[in-house]
C-alpha positions in Angstrom: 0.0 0.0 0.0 3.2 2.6 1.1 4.7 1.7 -2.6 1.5 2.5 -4.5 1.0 5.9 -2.7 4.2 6.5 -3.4 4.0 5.6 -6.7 0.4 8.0 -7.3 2.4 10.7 -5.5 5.4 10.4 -7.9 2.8 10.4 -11.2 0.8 13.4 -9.8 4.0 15.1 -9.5 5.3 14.3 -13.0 2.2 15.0 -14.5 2.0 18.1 -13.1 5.7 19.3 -13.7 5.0 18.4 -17.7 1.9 20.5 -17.7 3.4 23.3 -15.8 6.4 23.0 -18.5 4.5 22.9 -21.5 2.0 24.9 -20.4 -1.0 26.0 -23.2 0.3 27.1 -26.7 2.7 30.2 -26.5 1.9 33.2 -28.9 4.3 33.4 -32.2 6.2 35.6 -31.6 6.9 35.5 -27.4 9.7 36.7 -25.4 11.7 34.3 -23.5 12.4 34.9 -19.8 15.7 34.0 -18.3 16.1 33.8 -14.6 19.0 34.3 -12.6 19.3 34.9 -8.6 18.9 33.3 -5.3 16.1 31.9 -3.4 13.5 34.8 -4.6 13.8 33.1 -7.5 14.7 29.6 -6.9 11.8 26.7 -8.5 13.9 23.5 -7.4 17.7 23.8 -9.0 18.6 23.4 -5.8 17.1 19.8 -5.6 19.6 18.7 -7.8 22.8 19.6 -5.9 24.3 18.1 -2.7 23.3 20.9 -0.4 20.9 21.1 2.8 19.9 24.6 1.3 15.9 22.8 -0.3 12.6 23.1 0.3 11.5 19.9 -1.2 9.5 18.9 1.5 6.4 19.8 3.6 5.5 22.4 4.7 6.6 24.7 1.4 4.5 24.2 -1.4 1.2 24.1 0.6 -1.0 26.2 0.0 -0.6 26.3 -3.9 0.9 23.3 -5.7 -0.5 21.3 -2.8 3.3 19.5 -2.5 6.7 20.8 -2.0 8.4 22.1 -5.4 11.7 23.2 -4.0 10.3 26.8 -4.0 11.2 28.4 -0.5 7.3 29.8 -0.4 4.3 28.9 0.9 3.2 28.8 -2.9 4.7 30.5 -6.0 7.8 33.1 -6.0 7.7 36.4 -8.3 8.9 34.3 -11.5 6.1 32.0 -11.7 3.8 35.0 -11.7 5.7 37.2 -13.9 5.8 34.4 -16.1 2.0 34.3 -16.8 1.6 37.4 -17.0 3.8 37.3 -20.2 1.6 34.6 -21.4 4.2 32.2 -20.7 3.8 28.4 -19.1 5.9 28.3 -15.2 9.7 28.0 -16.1 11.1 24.8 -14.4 14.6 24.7 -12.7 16.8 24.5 -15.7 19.0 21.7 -13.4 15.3 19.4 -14.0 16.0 16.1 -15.6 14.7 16.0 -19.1 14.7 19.8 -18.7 15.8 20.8 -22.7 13.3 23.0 -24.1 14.4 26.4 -23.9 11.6 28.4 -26.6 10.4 29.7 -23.5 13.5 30.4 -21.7 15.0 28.9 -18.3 15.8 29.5 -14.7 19.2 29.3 -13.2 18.2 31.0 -9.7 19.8 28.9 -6.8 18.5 29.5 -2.8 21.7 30.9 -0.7 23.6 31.8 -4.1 25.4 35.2 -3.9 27.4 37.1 -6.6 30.4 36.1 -4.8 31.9 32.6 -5.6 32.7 32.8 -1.5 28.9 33.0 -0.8 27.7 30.1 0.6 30.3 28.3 -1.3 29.7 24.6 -1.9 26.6 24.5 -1.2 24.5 26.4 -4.1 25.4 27.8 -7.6 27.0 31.0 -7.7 26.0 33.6 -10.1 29.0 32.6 -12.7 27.8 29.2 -12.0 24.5 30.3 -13.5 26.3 32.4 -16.2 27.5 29.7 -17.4 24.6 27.7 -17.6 23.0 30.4 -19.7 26.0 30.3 -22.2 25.2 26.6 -22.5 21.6 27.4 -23.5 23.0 30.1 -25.6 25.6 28.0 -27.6 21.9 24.6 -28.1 19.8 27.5 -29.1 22.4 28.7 -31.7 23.2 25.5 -32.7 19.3 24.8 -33.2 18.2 27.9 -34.3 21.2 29.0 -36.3 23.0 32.7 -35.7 20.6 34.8 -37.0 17.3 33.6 -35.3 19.5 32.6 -32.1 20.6 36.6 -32.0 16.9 37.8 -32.8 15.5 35.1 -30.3 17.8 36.5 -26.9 17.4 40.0 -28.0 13.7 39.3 -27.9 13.7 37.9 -24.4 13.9 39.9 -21.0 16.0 38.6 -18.1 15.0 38.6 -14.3 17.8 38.7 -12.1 18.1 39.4 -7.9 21.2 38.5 -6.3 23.1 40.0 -3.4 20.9 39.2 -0.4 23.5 36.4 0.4 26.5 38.1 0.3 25.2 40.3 3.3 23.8 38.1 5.0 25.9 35.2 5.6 29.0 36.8 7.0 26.4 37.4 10.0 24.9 33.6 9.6 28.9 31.9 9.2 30.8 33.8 11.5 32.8 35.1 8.3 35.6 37.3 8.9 34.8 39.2 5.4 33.9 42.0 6.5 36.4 43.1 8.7 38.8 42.0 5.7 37.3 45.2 3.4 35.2 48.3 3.8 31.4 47.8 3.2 32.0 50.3 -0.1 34.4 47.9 -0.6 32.6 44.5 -0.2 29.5 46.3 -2.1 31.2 47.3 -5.5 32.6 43.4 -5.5 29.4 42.6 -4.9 27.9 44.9 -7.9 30.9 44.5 -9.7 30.1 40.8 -10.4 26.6 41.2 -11.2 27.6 44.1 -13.9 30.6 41.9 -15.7 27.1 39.4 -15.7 24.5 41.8 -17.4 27.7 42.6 -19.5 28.4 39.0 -20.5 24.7 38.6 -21.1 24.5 41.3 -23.2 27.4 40.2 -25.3 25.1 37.3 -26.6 21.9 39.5 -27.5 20.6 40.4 -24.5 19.3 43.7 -24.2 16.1 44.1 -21.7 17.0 43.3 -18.2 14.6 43.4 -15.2 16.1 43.6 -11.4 15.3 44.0 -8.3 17.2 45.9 -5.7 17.7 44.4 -1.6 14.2 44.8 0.8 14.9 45.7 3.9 17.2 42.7 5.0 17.4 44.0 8.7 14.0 43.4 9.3 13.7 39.4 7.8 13.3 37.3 11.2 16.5 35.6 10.3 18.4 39.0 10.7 15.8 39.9 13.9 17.5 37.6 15.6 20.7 38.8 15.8 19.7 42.1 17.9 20.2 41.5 22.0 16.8 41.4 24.1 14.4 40.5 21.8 13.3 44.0 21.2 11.3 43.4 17.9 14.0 45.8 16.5 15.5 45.5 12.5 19.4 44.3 12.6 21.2 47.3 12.1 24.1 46.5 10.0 22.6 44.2 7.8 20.0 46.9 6.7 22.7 49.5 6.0 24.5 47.1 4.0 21.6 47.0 2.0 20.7 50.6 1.4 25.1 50.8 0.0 24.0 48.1 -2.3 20.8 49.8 -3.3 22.7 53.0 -4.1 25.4 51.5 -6.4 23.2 49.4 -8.2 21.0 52.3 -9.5 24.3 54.5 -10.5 25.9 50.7 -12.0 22.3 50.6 -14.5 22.0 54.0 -15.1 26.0 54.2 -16.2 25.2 50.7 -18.4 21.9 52.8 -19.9 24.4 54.9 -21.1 27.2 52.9 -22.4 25.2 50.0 -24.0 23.5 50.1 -26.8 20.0 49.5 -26.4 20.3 47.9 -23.3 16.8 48.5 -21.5 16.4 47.5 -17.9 13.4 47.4 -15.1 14.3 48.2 -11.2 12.2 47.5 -9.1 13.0 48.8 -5.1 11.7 45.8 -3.2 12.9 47.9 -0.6 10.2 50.2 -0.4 7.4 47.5 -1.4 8.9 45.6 1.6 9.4 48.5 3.8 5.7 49.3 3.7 4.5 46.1 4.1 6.7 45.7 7.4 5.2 49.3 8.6 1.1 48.8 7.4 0.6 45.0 6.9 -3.1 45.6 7.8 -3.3 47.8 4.7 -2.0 45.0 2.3 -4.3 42.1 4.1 -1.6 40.7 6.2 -2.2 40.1 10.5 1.8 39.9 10.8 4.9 41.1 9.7 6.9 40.5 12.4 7.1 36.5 12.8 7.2 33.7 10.1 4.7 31.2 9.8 7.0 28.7 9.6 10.3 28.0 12.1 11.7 28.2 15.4 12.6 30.6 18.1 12.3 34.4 18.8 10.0 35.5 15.7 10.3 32.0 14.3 13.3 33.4 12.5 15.7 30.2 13.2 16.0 29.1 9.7 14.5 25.4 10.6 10.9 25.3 9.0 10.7 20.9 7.8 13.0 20.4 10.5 15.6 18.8 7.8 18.7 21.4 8.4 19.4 20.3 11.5 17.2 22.0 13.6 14.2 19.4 13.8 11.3 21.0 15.7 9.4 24.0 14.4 6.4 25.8 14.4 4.2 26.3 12.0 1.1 28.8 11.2 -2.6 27.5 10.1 -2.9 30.5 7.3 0.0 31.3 5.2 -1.7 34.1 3.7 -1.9 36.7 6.9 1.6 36.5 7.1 4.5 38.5 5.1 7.1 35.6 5.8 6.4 31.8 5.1 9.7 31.1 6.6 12.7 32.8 8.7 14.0 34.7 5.3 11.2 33.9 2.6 8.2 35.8 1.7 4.6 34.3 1.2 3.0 33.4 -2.3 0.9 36.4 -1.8 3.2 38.5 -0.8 5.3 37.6 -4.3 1.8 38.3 -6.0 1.7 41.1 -5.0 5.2 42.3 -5.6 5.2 40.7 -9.0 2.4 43.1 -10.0 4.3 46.0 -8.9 7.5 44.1 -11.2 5.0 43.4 -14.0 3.0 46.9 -14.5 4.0 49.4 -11.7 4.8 53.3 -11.7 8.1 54.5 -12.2 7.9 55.5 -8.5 8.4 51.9 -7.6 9.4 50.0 -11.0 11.6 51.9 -13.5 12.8 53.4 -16.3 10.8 50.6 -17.6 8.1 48.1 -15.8 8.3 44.4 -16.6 5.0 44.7 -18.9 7.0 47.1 -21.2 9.7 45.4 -21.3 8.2 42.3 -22.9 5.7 45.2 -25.0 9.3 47.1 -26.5 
């Protein structure tokens, strides 16, 4: 009886990955979407390395695909909804098995990477890591397509990237020494630095429309919470100012690419004020708390132990996803990436510019 449940679980999942692949028919002309980033982004590559750094088990996944996907949500992340909203079918991890169809583009995102090899090394895939894997797709597509339709075909597509929420966090989660080894303008332009020479490399194959979103207010995540003495409910100082450095090079690093690259077309969205104002009105964007996950252990439920399969094995867990912000100790809900997603997909330039996501795809 245990083998054939197993066995229906296993077909339901299958069945389900090759419809959420294939998806209904894409319109002639479509734009790809490429993916590269951390666990924002994430769908499952990192099922498919040796790392404890998943969330292929209960209880991610709930509330939406009704079983655990590898996605570190309750649900969705921004992708999958950016994604439809382009009229495209859910983009699987591009590490999936069997996982060769690219008309639709692919995502590279790994949970814990950083733009630094150092960050979390070992135990995800870095951001060259993931260059690389895009210059493999490049070089099938090519090969398939031949130059001319290959070039027209990535200059077509847009390409989602967030990364940098790693670098600043783990030298408080490791006990790294990095940060007393540079300044923090110094560890922020390496930071930036490898995510430009990325956009650049990407750029050299055809890629031209670029959408990004800069840090949310990493200070305030219950993972960071933690970190301040007493329990006071305050944001972690240092982590948060870290954040606002990055924020500020990142605009001046696109705008000076705007100018030097031909064509090159870009989307920022600041997840740091969408997630700043969240924190401060939750009430106004349907959520009953901001301050503790639904899902983990100790002060704020922000020790990083929600499945209990990273050592920690006990953990709480809420009975509604959706009135929280954060599923887990560092991870947002499914609605909350709706949400945000919308903002990505057709928001002001207040909060989403030059471009938003929708023109990007439009252009």
């Amino acid at each position: 009886m245990a083998s054939l449940r197993l066995f229906l679980c296993f077909f339901i999942f299958r069945a389900t990955s090759v419809n959420l692949v294939r998806g209904s028919s894409l319109p002639k002309n479509h734009a790809a979407l490429f993916i590269l980033g951390d666990s924002l982004f994430d769908p499952g590559n990192n099922n498919y390395i040796n790392t404890i750094v998943r969330a292929n088990y209960w209880p991610y996944g709930e509330t939406f695909f009704k079983y655990p996907t590898g996605r570190f949500s309750d649900g969705r992340i921004i992708p999958d909804f950016i994604a439809e909203y382009a009229n495209l079918p859910l983009i699987p991890p591009y590490l999936q098995p069997g996982n060769r169809q690219f008309s639709y583009g692919a995502n590279f995102a790994s949970a814990g990477a950083g733009a630094l090899a150092e960050t979390n090394r070992g135990s995800v895939i870095d951001l060259k890591t993931q260059l690389s894997y895009f210059k493999k797709v490049e070089k099938l597509q090519r090969q398939k397509l031949g130059d001319a339709k290959a070039k027209a075909f990535f200059s077509k597509a847009v390409y989602l990237i967030h990364i940098g929420a790693n670098d600043y966090i783990s030298p408080f989660t490791t006990n790294s020494s990095v940060l007393q080894s540079y300044s923090k303008e110094e560890y922020v332009g390496m930071v930036i630095g490898n995510l430009t020479e990325t956009i650049k490399e990407i750029y050299k194959k055809g890629g031209r429309k670029f959408g990004f979103l800069n840090l949310g207010a990493l200070g305030c995540i219950p993972l960071m919470k933690v970190f301040v003495p007493g329990n006071t409910g305050s944001c972690f100082e240092e982590a948060t100012v870290l954040a606002k450095l990055h924020n500020a090079v990142l605009s001046k690093a696109l705008h000076e690419l705007e100018i030097k690259l031909a064509e090159f077309k870009y989307a920022k969205h600041d997840f740091n004020i969408s997630s700043s104002e969240r924190l401060n009105n939750p009430e106004k964007y349907g959520f009953k708390e901001a301050d503790i996950a639904c899902c983990g252990s100790g002060p704020y439920r922000g020790i990083f132990s929600c499945g209990g399969k990273r050592g920690v094995t006990e953990y709480e867990l809420c009975s509604d996803p959706t009135g929280y912000l954060f599923f887990d100790s560092s991870h947002i809900s499914d609605k909350v990436n709706n949400q945000i997603a919308e903002l990505i997909w057709s928001g002001t330039p207040y909060i989403t510019g030059p471009y938003n996501m929708k023109a990007l795809f439009e252009v």
